[in-house]
LUMGULO-889791 format. One record per residue (C-alpha): z, y, x. Coordinates in steps of 0.2 Angstrom, whole numbers, plus 5000, padded with zeros to 4 digits. Layout:
REM LUMGULO-889791
ZYX;...
This chain:
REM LUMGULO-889791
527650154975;527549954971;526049864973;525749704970;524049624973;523349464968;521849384977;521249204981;521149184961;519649154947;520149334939;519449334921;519749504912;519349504896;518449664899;516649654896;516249814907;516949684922;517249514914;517749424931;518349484949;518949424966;520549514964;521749644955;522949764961;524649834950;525450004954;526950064944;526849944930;524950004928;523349904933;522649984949;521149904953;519949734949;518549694957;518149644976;519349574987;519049704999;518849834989;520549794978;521649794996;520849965002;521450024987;523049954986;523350035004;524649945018;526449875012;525849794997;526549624992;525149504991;524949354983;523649214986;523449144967;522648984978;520848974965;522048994949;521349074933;522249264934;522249334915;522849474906;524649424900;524249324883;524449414864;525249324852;525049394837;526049294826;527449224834;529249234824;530149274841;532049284838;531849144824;531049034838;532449084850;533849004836;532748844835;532848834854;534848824852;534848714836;534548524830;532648484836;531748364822;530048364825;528748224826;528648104832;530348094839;530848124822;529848024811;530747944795;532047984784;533247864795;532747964810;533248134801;534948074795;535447984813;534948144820;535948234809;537648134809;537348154827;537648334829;539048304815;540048194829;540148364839;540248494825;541848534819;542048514800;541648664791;540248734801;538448734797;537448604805;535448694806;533848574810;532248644812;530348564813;530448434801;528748364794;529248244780;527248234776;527248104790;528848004784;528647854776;529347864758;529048044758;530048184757;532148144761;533548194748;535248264749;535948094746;535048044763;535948184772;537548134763;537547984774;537548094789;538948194783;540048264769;541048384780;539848484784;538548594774;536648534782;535348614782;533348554788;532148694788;530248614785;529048614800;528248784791;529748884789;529548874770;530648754762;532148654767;533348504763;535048514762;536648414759;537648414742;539048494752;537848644755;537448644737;539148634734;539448794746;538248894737;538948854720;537248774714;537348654699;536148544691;535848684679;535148804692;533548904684;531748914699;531749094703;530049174704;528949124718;530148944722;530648784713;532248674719;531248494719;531948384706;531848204702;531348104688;533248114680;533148314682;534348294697;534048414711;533548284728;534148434739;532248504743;531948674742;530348784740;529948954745;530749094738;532148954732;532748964749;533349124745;534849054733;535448924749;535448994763;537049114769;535749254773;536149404780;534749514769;534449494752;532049484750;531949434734;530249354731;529449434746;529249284756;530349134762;532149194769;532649124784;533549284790;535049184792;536849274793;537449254811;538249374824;537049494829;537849464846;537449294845;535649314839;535549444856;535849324868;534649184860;533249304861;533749354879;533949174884;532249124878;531149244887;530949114900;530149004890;529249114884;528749184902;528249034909;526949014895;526149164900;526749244884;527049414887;526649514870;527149444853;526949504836;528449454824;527549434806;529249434797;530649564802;531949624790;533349744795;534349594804;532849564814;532549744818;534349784823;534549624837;532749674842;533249874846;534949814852;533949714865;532749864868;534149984872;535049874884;533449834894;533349654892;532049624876;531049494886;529349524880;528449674872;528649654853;527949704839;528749684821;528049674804;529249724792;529249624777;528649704760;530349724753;530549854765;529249954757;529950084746;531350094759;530250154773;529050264762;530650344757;530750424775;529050424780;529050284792;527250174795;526450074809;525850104823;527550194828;528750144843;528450124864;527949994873;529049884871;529649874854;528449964840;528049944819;526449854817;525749784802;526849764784;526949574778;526549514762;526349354753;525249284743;525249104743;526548944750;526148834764;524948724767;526048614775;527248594761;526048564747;526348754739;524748834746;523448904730;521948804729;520648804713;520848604715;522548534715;522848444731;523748294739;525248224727;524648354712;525248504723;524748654709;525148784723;526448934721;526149134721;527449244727;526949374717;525549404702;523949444706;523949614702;525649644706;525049594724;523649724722;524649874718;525949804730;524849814744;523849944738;525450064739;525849994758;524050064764;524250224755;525850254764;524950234780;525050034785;524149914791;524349774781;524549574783;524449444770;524949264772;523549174761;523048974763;522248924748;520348974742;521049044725;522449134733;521049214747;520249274731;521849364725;522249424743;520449504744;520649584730;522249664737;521149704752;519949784746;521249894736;522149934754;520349974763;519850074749;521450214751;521450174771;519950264779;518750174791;519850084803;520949964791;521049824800;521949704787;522649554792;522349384784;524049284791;523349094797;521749114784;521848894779;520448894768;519049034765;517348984758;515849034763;515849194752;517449234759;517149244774;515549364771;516649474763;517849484776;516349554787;515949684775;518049734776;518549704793;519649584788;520749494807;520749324803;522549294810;522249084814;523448934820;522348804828;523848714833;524248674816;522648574816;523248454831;525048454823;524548394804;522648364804;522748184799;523948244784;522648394779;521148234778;522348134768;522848284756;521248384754;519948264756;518548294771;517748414763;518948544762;520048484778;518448504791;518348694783;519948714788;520248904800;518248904800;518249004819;516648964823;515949024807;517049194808;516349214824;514649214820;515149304804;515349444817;517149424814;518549444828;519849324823;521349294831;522449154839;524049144838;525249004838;526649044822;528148964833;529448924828;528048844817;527148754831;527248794852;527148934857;526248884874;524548984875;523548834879;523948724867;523348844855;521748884864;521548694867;521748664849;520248804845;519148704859;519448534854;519648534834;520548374837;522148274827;523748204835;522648044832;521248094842;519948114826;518948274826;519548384812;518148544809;517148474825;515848614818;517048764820;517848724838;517448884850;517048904867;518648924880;517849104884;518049154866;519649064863;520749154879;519649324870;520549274855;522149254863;522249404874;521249564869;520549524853;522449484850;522949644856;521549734844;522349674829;524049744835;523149914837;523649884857;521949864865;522150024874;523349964883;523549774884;522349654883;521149644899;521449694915;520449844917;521249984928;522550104919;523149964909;525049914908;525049774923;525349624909;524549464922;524749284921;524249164935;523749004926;524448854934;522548804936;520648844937;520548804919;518448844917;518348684927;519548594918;519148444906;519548504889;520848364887;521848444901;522048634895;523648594884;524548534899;524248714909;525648844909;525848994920;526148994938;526749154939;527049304928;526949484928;527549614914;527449794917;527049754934;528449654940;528449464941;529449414932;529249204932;528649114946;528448934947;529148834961;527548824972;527149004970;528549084979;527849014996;526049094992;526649284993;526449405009;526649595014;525249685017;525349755034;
C-alpha cells in the first residue's frame, strides 16, 4: 500500500466537522487520516513517505468550476494578446505580422485575449489586420471568448460579402458606410470560424476544426500549468462532441491531467434525451455535469442585457427568446439535468429566472441550478435565488482585469454591484468561484485574491462592499466548488475517505497581506494520491518513514 503523509503544514480542510489539523495522511488514492501529528503517522504505520510541508497552507486540491480546459490549452500554444502587453491597435497588428514572418502563407494565424475596451481609438478593423497580413486568414478571439476580429482574407475564406444577413443571437459590426470592420459578435462567430461542430445560436462557437490529435497533446501538455496552480478539478462549461471525443480519448490512454467535468452545450439537448443520457453520469475522472445554456452576451464586449443601455449604447443581445429559453430549459431539467445559464445583465437575470424556476419546478428538491458568472443581480434577484437554490457561478478575476472599463461603461452604481458575493453570502447563498480561463488565469489565487480585495488593475476599489473573507473565498473555491459539480462526497475537503486531491501552498497564506495572495501557487501537488507537481524546493523536504 502507498502512503504519503503530510506534516509540518497549517492543514485547512474545508470540512467543518475538523476545519484545521497538524497533518494528513493519503493511502491508495483516498484520504487516510487528518488530525494530530501523532495520531496521523500511527495511522499511517512505518515506510510511509513523508513530507515536511515547512508551515505551508495544505488544502484540498482547488475546484474550478468553470474553466474551458482544452480551449485554454490551444491559447497556451497560440498568439498571446492580452493587456497590457498588448494594448493598442498598433500593438495588435505588430503582434500579428509577427507570427505572419513565421507562418507559412495559407495557414491560419489564431490570437487569443484581446481587450479592445482598453485600446485607444476603440475597437480594431480588418483593414488594421490587413497591415499585418494579406496571406494569411487572422483571426483575434476577444478577451471573453465571444466575439473576434478578423482579416478580410478570412472573410474572404469564408465567402462573406458585404451583403451578409446577423443571424440570430449575433451581428457582424458594421461601420457608418454599412461595411463590415471585421468584428464579429456572438453567435456571428458561428459563419467565420472553420469549426468542427455546427451550435447554431446556442452560444458563441469557438469549437474550432483542428486534429483531434493535435487538440490531445495540448490538453496533455498543459496539465502542468494547470498542476502547479493547485488546480486539480475543473468544470468545462462548454463541451460539444469535439470536446468530448479529445477529452475520453485523453481518459482512455491515462493521461487527462485533471479530473474533468463537461457541460455539454444545449444543442446537444435532443441528441442526448434521444438516448437517455443526463448528468451526473461518468467516474472520477471524466463525468456529465450540468447542460449549458445562454441567455445573454458578455459584459466584456458590450452585448450583456441590461434594462439601461450601457457604455457606447450597447442594447445588449439574447441568444434565444425569452420563452423560447424557458421551454428550452424547462425540457433539459425534465430529462434529468442540472442546468447552467450564462446571464450578465439584470433584464437577462429576469429571463434566466424565469427559465429557473420552470427547471426547479419539474426537478424535485435538490436542483441546484447554475447561474454562469451572475454580473448583475439586483437585490430582488438575489432573494429569489435563496428561495430556488440558485449556485451563483462567479469570476472575481474579471473585476481586477476590466473594473476600470465596468466604471466607465455602467456608471458606479451599477459597476460596485457587480458579482455581489457578499450579499449572496449573507443571502444564505453558496456561490462559487471560479476563474472562466481561457477567459482570465486560471491560478486559484488570483481568483480568491480578486474576491478578498474587490480591487481594479488601477488599484481602485470596485464593490469594496461585497469583498469576502479568505476563509469563505478558498470555501468557494474548493468544496462549495465541488457542491455545485454534485462532487462534494468526494472532493472538496480533506476529510478521511476522500479521493487524496491536496495541494501545498507555496505559503502560509492566513498570514499573508492580502496584496500578496495572487503571487502564491502550489508547492507541491497531489491528485488521487500521487504527487504529481513538485516545486524545486520541495523535493528536498520528503523522507521515509522508518
Amino acid at each position: 500500500m502507498s502512503t504519503t503523509v503530510i506534516t509540518g503544514g497549517k492543514v485547512l480542510t474545508m470540512d467543518p466537522a475538523n476545519p484545521a489539523a497538524e497533518a494528513l495522511a493519503v493511502r491508495d488514492g483516498r484520504i487516510l487520516a487528518v488530525g494530530r501529528e501523532p495520531d496521523v503517522l500511527t495511522a499511517a504505520g512505518a515506510g510511509a513517505e513523508v513530507v515536511d510541508a515547512g508551515g505551508r497552507s495544505v488544502l484540498p486540491g482547488f475546484v474550478d468550476p468553470h474553466n474551458h480546459l482544452l480551449s485554454t490549452a490551444e491559447t497556451l500554444v497560440a498568439v498571446d494578446v492580452r493587456y497590457p502587453a498588448v494594448g493598442s491597435a498598433a500593438d495588435l497588428v505588430a503582434a500579428v505580422a509577427a507570427e505572419a514572418a513565421r507562418t507559412p502563407a495559407g495557414q491560419w494565424i489564431r490570437a487569443y485575449g484581446m481587450d479592445d475596451a482598453k485600446f485607444p481609438g476603440g475597437r480594431p478593423t480588418r483593414r488594421q489586420l490587413d497591415e499585418a497580413t494579406t496571406d494569411h486568414p487572422v483571426i483575434v478571439y476577444h478577451v471573453s471568448g465571444h466575439q473576434a476580429v478578423v482579416n478580410s482574407a478570412a472573410l474572404a475564406w469564408r465567402g462573406i460579402g458585404e451583403d451578409v444577413a446577423d443571424p440570430p443571437g449575433g451581428s457582424f459590426v458594421r461601420d457608418e458606410g454599412g461595411r463590415l470592420t471585421g468584428m464579429v459578435l456572438d453567435s456571428a462567430m458561428e459563419l467565420l470560424l472553420p469549426v468542427a461542430v455546427d451550435i447554431g445560436c446556442h452560444g458563441p462557437n469557438f469549437h474550432v476544426d483542428l486534429p483531434r490529435e493535435q487538440l490531445r497533446s495540448w490538453l496533455e501538455a498543459a496539465g502542468e500549468t494547470y498542476l502547479r496552480a493547485g488546480v486539480t478539478t475543473v468544470c468545462d462549461p462548454q463541451v460539444s462532441r469535439r470536446e468530448l471525443l479529445v477529452y475520453r480519448s485523453a481518459w482512455n490512454a491515462g493521461t487527462l491531467p485533471v479530473r474533468t467535468v463537461v457541460m455539454p452545450l444545449s444543442h446537444m439537448l435532443d441528441e442526448l434525451a434521444a438516448i437517455g443520457l443526463a448528468g451526473p453520469f461518468g467516474d472520477e475522472w471524466l463525468r456529465f455535469g450540468a447542460m449549458k445554456f445562454y441567455c445573454d452576451g458578455t459584459l466584456l464586449g458590450g452585448t450583456a442585457m441590461f434594462e439601461e443601455p450601457y457604455g457606447e449604447g450597447f442594447t445588449g443581445s439574447l441568444y434565444h427568446r425569452p420563452e423560447e429559453l424557458v421551454e428550452l430549459v424547462r425540457r433539459a431539467a425534465a430529462a434529468g439535468w442540472q442546468v447552467g445559464i450564462h446571464t450578465q445583465g439584470d433584464r437577462a437575470m429576469g429571463y434566466s429566472l424565469e427559465a429557473i424556476r420552470a427547471a426547479v419546478a419539474v426537478s424535485g428538491d435538490d436542483a441546484r441550478p447554475r447561474i454562469e458568472h451572475c454580473g448583475h443581480p439586483t437585490p430582488g434577484q438575489v432573494q429569489e435565488f435563496a428561495s430556488l437554490g440558485v449556485i451563483p457561478v462567479n469570476q472575481p478575476n474579471f473585476l481586477f482585469d476590466s473594473g476600470a472599463d465596468f466604471v466607465r461603461r455602467l456608471g458606479p452604481k451599477r459597476a460596485h454591484r457587480l458579482q455581489p458575493i457578499r450579499e449572496e453570502l449573507d443571502a444564505g447563498l453558496r456561490p462559487v468561484l471560479s476563474s472562466d480561463s481561457f477567459v482570465s488565469s486560471l491560478r486559484p489565487m488570483e481568483t480568491v485574491a480578486n474576491a478578498v480585495r474587490r480591487r481594479t488593475r488601477e488599484g481602485d476599489p470596485i464593490g469594496a462592499d461585497q469583498a469576502i473573507t479568505l476563509e469563505e473565498a478558498l470555501r468557494a473555491h474548493t468544496i462549495d466548488a465541488a457542491h455545485a459539480l454534485r462532487m462534494e462526497d468526494r472532493i472538496g475537503s480533506l476529510t478521511p475517505g476522500k479521493l487524496g486531491d491536496v495541494v501545498v501552498l507555496d505559503a502560509d497564506v492566513a498570514s499573508l497581506p492580502a496584496e500578496a495572495l495572487p503571487g502564491v501557487d502550489a508547492w507541491l501537488t497531489m491528485l488521487g494520491g500521487r504527487i504529481v507537481y513538485r516545486s524545486a524546493s520541495s523535493a528536498s523536504a520528503t523522507a521515509v518513514r522508518a
